[in-house]
VEXLUM-542853 format. One record per residue (C-alpha): x, y, z. Coordinates in Angstrom, 2 decimals, m for minus. Layout:
% residues N
+---------+---------+---------+
:       u :       v :       w :
+---------+---------+---------+
:       X :       Y :       Z :
...
+---------+---------+---------+
% end
This chain:
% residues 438
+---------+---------+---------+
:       u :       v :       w :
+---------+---------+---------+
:   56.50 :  132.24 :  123.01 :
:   59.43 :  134.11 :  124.17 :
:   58.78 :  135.82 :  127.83 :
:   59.35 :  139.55 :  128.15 :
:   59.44 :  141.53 :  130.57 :
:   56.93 :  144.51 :  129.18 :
:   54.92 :  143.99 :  125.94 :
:   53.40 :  148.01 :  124.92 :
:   50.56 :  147.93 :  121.70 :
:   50.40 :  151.12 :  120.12 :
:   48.64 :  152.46 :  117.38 :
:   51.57 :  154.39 :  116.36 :
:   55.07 :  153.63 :  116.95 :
:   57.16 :  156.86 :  115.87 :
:   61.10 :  155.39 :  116.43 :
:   62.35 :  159.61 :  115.47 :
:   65.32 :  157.54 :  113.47 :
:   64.67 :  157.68 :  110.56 :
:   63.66 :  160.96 :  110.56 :
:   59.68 :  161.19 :  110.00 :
:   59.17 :  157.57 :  110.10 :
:   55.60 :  156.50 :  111.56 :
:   54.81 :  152.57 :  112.19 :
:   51.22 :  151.77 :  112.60 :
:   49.84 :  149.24 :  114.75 :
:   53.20 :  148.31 :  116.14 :
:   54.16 :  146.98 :  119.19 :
:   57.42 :  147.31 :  121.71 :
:   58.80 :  144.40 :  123.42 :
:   60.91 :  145.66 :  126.97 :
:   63.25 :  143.32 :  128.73 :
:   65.87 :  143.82 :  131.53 :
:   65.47 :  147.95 :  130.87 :
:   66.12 :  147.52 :  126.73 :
:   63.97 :  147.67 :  123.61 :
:   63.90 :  143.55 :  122.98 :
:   62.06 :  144.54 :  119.56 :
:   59.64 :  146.92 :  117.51 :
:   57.38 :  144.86 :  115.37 :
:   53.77 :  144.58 :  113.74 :
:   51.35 :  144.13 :  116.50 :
:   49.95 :  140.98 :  114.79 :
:   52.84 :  139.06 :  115.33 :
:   53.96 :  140.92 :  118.79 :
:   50.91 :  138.71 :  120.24 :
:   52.26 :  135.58 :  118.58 :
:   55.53 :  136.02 :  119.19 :
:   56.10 :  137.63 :  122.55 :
:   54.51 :  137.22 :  126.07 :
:   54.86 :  140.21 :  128.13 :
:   54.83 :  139.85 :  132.23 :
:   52.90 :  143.39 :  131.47 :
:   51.28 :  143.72 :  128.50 :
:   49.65 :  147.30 :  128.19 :
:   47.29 :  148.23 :  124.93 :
:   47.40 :  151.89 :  123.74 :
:   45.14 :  151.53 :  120.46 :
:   44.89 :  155.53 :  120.51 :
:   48.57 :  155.98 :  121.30 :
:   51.96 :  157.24 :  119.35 :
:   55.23 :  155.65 :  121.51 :
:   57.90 :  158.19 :  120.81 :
:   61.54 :  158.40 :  122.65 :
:   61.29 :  160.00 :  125.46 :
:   62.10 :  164.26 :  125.55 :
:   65.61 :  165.08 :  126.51 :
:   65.21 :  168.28 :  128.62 :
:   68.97 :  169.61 :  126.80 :
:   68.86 :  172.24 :  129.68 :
:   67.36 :  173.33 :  132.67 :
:   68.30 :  174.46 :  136.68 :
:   65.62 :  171.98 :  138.02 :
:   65.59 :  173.03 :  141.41 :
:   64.54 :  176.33 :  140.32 :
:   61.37 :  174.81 :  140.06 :
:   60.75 :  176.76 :  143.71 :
:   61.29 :  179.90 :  142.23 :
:   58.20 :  179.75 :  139.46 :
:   56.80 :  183.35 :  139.08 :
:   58.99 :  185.06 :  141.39 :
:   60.32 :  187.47 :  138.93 :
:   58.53 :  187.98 :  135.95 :
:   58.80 :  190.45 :  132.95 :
:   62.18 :  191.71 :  133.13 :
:   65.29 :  191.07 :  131.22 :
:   68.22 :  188.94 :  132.16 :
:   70.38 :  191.21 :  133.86 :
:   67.72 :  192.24 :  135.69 :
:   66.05 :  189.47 :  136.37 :
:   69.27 :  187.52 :  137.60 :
:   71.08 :  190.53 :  139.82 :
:   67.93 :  191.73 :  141.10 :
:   66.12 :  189.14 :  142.23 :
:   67.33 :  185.56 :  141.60 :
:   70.38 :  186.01 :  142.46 :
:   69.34 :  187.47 :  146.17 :
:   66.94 :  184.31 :  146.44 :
:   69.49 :  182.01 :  145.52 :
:   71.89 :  183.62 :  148.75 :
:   69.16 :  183.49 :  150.52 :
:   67.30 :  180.56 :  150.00 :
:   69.98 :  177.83 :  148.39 :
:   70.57 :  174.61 :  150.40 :
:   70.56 :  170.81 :  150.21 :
:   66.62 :  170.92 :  151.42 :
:   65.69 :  173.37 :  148.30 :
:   67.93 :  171.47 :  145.65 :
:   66.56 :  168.18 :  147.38 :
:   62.71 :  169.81 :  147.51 :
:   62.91 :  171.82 :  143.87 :
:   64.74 :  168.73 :  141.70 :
:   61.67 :  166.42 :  143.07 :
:   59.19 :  168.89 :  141.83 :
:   60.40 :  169.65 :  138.64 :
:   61.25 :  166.13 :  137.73 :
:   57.24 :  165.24 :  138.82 :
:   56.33 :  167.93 :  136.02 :
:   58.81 :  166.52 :  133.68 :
:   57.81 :  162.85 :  133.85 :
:   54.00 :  163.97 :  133.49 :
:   55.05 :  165.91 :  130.46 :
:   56.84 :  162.82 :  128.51 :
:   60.10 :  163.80 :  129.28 :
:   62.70 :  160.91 :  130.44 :
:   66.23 :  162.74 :  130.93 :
:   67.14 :  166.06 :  131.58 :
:   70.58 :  168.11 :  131.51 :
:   70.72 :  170.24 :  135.11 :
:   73.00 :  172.84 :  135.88 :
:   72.62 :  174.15 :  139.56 :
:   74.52 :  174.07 :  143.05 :
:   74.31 :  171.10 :  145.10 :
:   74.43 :  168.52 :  141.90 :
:   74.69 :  165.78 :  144.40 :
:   71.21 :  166.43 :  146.05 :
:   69.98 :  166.23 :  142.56 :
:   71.79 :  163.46 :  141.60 :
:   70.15 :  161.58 :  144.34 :
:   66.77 :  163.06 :  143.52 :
:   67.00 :  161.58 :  140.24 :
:   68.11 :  158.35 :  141.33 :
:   65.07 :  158.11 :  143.33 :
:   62.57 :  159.00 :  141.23 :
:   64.30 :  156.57 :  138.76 :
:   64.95 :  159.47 :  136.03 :
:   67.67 :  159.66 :  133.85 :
:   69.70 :  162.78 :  134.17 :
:   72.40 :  164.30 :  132.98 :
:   74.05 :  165.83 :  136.44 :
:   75.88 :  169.48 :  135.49 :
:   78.96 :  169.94 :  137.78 :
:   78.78 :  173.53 :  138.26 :
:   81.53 :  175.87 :  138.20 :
:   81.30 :  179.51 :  138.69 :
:   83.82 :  181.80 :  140.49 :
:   81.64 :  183.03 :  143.43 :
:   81.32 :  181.50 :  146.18 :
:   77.72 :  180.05 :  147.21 :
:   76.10 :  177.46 :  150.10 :
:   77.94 :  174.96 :  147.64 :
:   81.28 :  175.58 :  146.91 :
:   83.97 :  178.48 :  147.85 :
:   85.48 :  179.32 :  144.45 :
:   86.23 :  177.85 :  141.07 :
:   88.78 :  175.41 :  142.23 :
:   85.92 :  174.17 :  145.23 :
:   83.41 :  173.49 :  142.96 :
:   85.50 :  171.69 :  140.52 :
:   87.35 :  169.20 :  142.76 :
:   83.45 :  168.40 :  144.01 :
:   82.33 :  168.40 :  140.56 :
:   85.03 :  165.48 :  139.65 :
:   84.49 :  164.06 :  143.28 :
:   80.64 :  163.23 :  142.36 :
:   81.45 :  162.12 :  139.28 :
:   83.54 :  159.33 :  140.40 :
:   81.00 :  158.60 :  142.74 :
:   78.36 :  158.06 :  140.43 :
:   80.25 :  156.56 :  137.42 :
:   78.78 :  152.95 :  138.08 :
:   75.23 :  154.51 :  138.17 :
:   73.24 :  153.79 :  134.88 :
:   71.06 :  156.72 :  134.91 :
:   73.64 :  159.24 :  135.99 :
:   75.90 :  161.00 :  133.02 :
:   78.07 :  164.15 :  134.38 :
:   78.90 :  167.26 :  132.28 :
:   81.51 :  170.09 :  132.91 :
:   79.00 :  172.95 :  133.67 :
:   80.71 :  176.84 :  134.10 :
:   77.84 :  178.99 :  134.34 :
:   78.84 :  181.60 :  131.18 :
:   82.12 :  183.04 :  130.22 :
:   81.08 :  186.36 :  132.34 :
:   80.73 :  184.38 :  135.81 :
:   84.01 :  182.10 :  135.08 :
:   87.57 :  183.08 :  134.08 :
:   90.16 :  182.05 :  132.10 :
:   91.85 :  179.64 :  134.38 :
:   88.97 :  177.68 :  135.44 :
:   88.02 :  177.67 :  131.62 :
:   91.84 :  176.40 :  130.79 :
:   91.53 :  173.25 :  133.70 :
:   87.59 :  172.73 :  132.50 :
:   88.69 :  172.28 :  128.52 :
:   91.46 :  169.89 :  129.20 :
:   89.00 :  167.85 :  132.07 :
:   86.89 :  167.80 :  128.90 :
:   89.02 :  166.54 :  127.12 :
:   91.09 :  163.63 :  129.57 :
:   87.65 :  162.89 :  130.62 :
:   85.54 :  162.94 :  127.37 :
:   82.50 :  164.69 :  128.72 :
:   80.64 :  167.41 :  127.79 :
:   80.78 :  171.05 :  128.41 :
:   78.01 :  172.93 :  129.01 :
:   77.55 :  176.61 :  128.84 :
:   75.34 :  179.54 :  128.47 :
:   76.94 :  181.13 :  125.55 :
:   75.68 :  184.34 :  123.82 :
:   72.34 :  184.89 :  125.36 :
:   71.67 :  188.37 :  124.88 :
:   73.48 :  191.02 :  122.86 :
:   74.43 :  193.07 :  126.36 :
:   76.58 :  189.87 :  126.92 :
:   78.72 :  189.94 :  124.01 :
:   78.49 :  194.05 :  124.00 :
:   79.71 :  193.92 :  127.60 :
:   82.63 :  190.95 :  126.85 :
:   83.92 :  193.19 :  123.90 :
:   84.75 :  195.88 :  126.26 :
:   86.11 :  194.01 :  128.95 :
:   88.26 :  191.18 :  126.61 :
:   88.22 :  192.83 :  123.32 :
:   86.28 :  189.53 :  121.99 :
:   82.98 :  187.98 :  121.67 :
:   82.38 :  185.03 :  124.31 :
:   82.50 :  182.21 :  121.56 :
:   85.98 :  183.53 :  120.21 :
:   86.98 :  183.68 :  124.08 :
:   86.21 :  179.89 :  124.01 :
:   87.91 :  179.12 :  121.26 :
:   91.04 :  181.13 :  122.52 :
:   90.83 :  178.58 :  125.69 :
:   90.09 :  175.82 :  123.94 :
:   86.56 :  174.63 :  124.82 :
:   85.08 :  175.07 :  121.00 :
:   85.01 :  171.19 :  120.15 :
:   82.25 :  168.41 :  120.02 :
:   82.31 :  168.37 :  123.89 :
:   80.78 :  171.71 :  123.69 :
:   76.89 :  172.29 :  124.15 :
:   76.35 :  176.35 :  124.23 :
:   73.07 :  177.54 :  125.30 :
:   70.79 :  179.84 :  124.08 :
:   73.24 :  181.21 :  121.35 :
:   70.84 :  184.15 :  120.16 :
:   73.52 :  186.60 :  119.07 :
:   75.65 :  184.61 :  116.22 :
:   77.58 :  186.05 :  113.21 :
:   78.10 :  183.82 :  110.48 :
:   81.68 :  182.76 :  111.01 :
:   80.49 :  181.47 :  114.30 :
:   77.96 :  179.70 :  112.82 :
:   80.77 :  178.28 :  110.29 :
:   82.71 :  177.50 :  113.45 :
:   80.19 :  175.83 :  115.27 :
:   79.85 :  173.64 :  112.64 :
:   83.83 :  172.86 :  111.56 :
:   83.95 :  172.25 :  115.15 :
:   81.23 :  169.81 :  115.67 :
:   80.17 :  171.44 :  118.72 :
:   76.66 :  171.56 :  119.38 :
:   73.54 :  174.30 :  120.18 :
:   70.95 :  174.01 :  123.14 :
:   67.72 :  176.05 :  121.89 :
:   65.42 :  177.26 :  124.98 :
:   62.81 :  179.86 :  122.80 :
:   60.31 :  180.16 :  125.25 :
:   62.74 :  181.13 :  128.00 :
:   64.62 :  183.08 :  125.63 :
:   61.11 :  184.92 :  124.28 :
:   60.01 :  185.51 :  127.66 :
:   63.32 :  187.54 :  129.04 :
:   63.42 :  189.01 :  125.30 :
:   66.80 :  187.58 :  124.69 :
:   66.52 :  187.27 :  121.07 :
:   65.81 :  184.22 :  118.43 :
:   68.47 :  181.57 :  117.97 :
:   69.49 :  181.46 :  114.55 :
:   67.75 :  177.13 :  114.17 :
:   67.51 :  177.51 :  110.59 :
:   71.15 :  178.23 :  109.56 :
:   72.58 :  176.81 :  111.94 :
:   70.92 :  173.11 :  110.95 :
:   71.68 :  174.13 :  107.37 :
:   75.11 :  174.68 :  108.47 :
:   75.09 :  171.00 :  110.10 :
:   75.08 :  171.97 :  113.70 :
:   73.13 :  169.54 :  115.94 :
:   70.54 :  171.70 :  117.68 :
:   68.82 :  170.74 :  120.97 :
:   65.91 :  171.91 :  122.56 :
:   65.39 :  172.65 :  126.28 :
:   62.63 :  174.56 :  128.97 :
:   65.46 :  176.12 :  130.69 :
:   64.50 :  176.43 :  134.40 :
:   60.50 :  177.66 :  135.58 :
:   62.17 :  180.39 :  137.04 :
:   62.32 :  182.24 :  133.53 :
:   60.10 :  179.71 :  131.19 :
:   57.88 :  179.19 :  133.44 :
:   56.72 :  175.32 :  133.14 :
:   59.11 :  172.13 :  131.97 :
:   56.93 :  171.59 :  129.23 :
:   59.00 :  169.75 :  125.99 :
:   56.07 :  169.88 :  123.67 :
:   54.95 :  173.37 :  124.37 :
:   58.81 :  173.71 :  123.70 :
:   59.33 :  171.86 :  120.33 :
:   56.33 :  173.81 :  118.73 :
:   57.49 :  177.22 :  119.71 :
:   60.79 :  175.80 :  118.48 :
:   59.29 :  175.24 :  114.41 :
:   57.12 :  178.32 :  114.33 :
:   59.96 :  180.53 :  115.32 :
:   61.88 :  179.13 :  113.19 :
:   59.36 :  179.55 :  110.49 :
:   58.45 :  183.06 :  111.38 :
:   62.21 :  184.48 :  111.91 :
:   63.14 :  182.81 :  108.49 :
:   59.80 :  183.56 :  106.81 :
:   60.12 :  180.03 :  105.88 :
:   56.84 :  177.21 :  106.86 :
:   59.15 :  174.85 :  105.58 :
:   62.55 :  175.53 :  107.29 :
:   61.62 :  173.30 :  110.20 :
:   59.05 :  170.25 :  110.11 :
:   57.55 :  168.70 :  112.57 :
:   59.72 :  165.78 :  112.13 :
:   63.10 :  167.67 :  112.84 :
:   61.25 :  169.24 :  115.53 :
:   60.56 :  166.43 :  117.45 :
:   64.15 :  164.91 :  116.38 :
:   65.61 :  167.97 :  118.12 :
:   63.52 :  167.17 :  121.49 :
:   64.81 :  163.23 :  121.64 :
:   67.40 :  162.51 :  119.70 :
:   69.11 :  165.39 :  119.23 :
:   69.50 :  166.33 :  122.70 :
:   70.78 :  162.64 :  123.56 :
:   73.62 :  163.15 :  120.90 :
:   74.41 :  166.88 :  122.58 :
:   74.84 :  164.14 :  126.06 :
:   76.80 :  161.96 :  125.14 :
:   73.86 :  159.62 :  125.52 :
:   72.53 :  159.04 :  121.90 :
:   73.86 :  154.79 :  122.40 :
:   71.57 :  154.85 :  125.08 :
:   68.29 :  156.79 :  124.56 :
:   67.10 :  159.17 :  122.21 :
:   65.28 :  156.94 :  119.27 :
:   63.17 :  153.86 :  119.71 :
:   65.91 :  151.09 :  118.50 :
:   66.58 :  147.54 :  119.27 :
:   69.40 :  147.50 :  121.96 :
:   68.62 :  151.25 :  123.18 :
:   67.16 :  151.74 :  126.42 :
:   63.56 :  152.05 :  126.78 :
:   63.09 :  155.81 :  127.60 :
:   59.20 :  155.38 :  126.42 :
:   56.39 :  158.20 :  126.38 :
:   53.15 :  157.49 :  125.14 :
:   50.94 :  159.92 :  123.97 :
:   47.21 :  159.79 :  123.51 :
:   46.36 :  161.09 :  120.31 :
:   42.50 :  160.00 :  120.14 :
:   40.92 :  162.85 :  122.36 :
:   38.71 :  165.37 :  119.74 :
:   41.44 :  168.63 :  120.26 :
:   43.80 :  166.06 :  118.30 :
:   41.21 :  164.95 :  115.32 :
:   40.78 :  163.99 :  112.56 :
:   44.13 :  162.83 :  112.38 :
:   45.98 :  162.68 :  109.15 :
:   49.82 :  163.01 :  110.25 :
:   50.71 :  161.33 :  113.90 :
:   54.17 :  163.50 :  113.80 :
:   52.38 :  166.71 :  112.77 :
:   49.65 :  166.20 :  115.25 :
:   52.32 :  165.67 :  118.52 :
:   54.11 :  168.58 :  117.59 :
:   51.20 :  171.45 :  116.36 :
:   48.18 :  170.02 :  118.40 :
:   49.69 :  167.77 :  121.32 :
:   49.84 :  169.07 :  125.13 :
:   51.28 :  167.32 :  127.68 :
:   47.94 :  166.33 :  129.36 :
:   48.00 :  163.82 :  126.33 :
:   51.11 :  162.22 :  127.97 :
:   49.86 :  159.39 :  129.58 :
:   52.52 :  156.96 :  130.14 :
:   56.37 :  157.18 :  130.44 :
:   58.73 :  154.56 :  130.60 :
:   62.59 :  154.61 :  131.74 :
:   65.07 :  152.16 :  131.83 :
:   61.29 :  149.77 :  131.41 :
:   60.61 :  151.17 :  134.51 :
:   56.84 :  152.59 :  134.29 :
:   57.24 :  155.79 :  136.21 :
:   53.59 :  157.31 :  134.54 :
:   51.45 :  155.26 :  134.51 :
:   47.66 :  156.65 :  133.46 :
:   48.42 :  160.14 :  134.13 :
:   49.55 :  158.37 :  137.71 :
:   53.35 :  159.28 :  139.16 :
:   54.39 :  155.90 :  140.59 :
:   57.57 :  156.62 :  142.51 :
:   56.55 :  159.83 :  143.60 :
:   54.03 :  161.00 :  146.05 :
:   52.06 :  164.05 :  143.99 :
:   50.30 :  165.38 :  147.60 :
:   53.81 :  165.40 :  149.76 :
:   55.41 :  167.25 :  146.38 :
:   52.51 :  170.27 :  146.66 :
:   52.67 :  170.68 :  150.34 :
:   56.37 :  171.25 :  150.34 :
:   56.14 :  173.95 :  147.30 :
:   53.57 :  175.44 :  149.48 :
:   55.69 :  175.31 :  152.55 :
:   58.53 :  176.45 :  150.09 :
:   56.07 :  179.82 :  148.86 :
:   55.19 :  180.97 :  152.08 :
:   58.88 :  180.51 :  153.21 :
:   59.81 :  182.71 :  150.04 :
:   56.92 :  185.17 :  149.55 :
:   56.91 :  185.87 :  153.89 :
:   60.50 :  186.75 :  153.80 :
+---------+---------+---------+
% end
C-alpha cells in the first residue's frame, strides 16, 4: 500500500470541474499539501494508507469557497452602521471609525476574527482589500489560510500610507516580501475610480501588466457613482478604465450593479472578470448585478461577502444562494442560474478571477487540497435527492464541519485548530467597548 499523508472517505465527492459532477462514495488521498488522488472508496482502502484517515459517510468534499472580496479586518466594525446607503454609510460613519480606530492592532485583531468565521464557514482563501495588508498578510500566514493580500491604493492619506505613491511603493515592497510564500498571492487594489486618480490608475495598469497580477476594484456600485463620475469626467467609471488602460483579464470589478450592454460586451471582449457581493449589495440597496447576462455574455463571475461591516457575516453559502435566487428573480428565470454554476462561482470561479485557479478552486489531482466538508445527513438537509442542490438551497455553514488547506486540517469537528476561539471573543469585546465608549 502506498503511504499518504491524509486519506478523507466521503459519501460525496463534488470535484465543481466538471460542472455538476457528483462522485459517490469516493475518497481523497492528501500528500505533501496536494490532492495525491480522487477514487472509489473501495479501492482508496486497498490502495492507499493514510497517516490520518478520517470517514465522513454523511459528507459532500467540495473545493474550498474563495471569498472573491472582502475588507477582513472590518470584521470589528459588524453592526456599527446599519440601514443606510453607501454614501452614507461610508462618509458618515465608517469612514470616521476607520481615522479613528485604524492601526496594526485592529488589522492584526479584525483579520484573525474574520478569518475564524471564514474557516468555520468552509471557506479556504479570501481576496482582502484594506490598510495595513502586511498585518493581514501575517494573520493569514498564521492561521495557515490562503489569501489573496490586496495592496491598497487610494489617494488619502490614512495610519497606513501618505498618498497614492506611499501606498504603492509599500504595496510592491510586501509583495516582494512575500513572493516565496505559498499561501500569499498579491493583487493591485485602488479602492474605486472616485477615491484614486488618473495617475495612480496609469502606474497601477502598467504594474499590472509588468507584473501580471490582478487588479482589483470596486467598479459601478451604485448609480450615484456613475451619475456623480459623468459630471465630474464626462464618462462612466468602466469607460474611465478603459481610457487608462486597466479593462483587461487582470481586471476583477466589484459589485458592477449599474451596467449597459456595451459594457457588458466589453467585459467580455476583454476577458476581464466580475466579483458579485448580493447580500452586501441588497443590504446598502445598491442594486442587482446583472449575473445572468453577463455569464451569457461569457464573463467569469465571482462571488464574495464583502466585509461584515455592510453584509454583515462572511458567510459563502448564505452568499451563493442569494446569488441563484436573485438571479432567478431579477431575470424571472428558475433556470438562469443552477445550483451547479452557483457553487462553481463560489470555488472555482473566484480562483480563476486570482490568478489561483492552478492551485485551488476544483478538487483535481495535482491541485492543492483546499478541502471543506460538509455534513449533509442532519434532518434540515433530508431526504436528499441532489447533493449539489442540497449545499446550495438547504446547506448553512453550521453543516461545515471540516476544512482543509494546503492538507493542513484547520477545522476539524466544528473545532478551529490554529486558532484560539476564547482569546478571538475577548478581544472583539475589548474591541466593542473600545468602539461603542468612544
Amino acid at each position: 500500500m502506498q503511504a499518504v499523508d491524509t486519506l478523507i472517505h466521503a459519501r460525496w465527492v463534488i470535484p465543481v470541474e466538471p460542472r455538476g459532477l457528483v462522485l459517490e462514495h469516493h475518497s481523497v488521498a492528501v500528500h505533501d499539501g496536494r490532492i495525491q488522488d480522487i477514487l472509489p472508496t473501495a479501492e482508496a482502502r486497498e490502495r492507499y494508507a493514510g497517516n490520518v484517515v478520517k470517514e465522513l459517510p454523511d459528507h459532500a468534499l467540495i473545493p474550498g469557497f474563495v471569498n472573491a472580496h472582502t475588507h477582513a479586518a472590518m470584521t470589528l466594525l459588524r453592526g456599527l452602521a446599519d440601514d443606510l446607503p453607501l454614501m452614507e454609510w461610508l462618509k458618515g460613519h465608517i469612514w470616521p471609525a476607520e481615522s479613528r480606530w485604524v492601526s496594526e492592532e485592529f488589522v492584526h485583531d479584525g483579520t484573525q476574527l474574520a478569518i475564524a468565521e471564514m474557516l468555520r464557514g468552509g471557506i479556504t482563501c479570501f481576496n482582502d482589500m484594506y490598510f495595513f495588508p502586511d498585518v493581514a498578510a501575517r494573520a493569514a500566514i498564521h492561521a495557515g489560510m490562503r489569501s489573496a493580500i490586496g495592496l491598497i491604493v487610494i489617494d488619502f492619506p490614512s495610519a497606513w500610507a501618505a498618498d497614492a505613491d506611499d501606498y504603492l511603493a509599500k504595496g510592491l515592497a510586501l509583495r516582494d516580501a512575500h513572493k516565496g510564500e505559498s499561501l500569499i498571492s498579491t493583487t493591485l487594489a485602488p479602492h474605486a475610480p472616485y477615491t484614486v486618480s488618473d495617475e495612480p490608475l496609469k502606474r497601477i495598469a502598467t504594474f499590472a501588466n509588468e507584473l501580471e497580477l490582478p487588479i482589483h476594484i470596486h467598479v459601478h456600485e451604485t448609480a450615484s457613482e456613475v451619475e456623480q463620475a459623468m459630471a465630474a469626467t464626462g464618462k462612466r467609471p468602466l469607460e474611465r478604465l478603459q481610457d487608462l488602460g486597466l479593462v483587461t483579464p487582470n481586471l476583477t470589478a466589484v459589485h458592477m450593479t449599474q451596467l449597459t450592454d456595451d459594457e457588458i460586451e466589453l467585459m467580455a471582449q476583454t476577458g476581464a472578470h466580475v466579483i458579485h457581493c448580493p447580500e452586501s449589495n441588497l443590504k446598502l440597496g445598491s442594486g442587482f448585478c446583472p449575473v445572468a447576462d453577463l455569464r451569457a455574455a461569457g464573463v467569469n463571475v465571482a462571488i464574495g461577502t464583502d466585509g461584515t461591516a455592510s453584509n454583515n457575516d462572511l458567510d459563502m453559502l448564505g452568499e451563493m444562494r442569494t446569488a441563484a435566487y436573485l438571479a432567478k428573480g431579477v431575470k424571472r428565470d428558475p433556470a438562469v442560474l443552477p445550483a451547479a454554476e452557483a457553487l462553481y462561482m463560489a470555488t472555482l470561479g473566484g480562483a480563476r478571477a486570482l490568478g489561483l485557479a492552478e492551485r485551488t478552486g476544483s478538487l483535481e489531482v495535482g491541485k492543492e487540497a483546499d478541502i471543506t466538508a460538509i455534513n449533509l445527513g442532519d434532518l434540515e438537509t433530508q431526504p436528499l435527492f441532489h447533493p449539489v442542490s442540497q449545499i446550495v438551497y438547504a446547506g448553512g455553514r453550521d453543516k461545515v464541519t471540516d476544512v482543509w488547506v494546503a492538507g493542513r486540517h484547520l477545522l476539524k469537528d466544528r473545532a478551529l485548530t490554529t486558532l484560539d476561539e476564547d482569546a478571538l471573543r475577548r478581544k472583539a469585546a475589548a474591541w466593542r467597548a473600545r468602539i461603542h465608549g468612544a
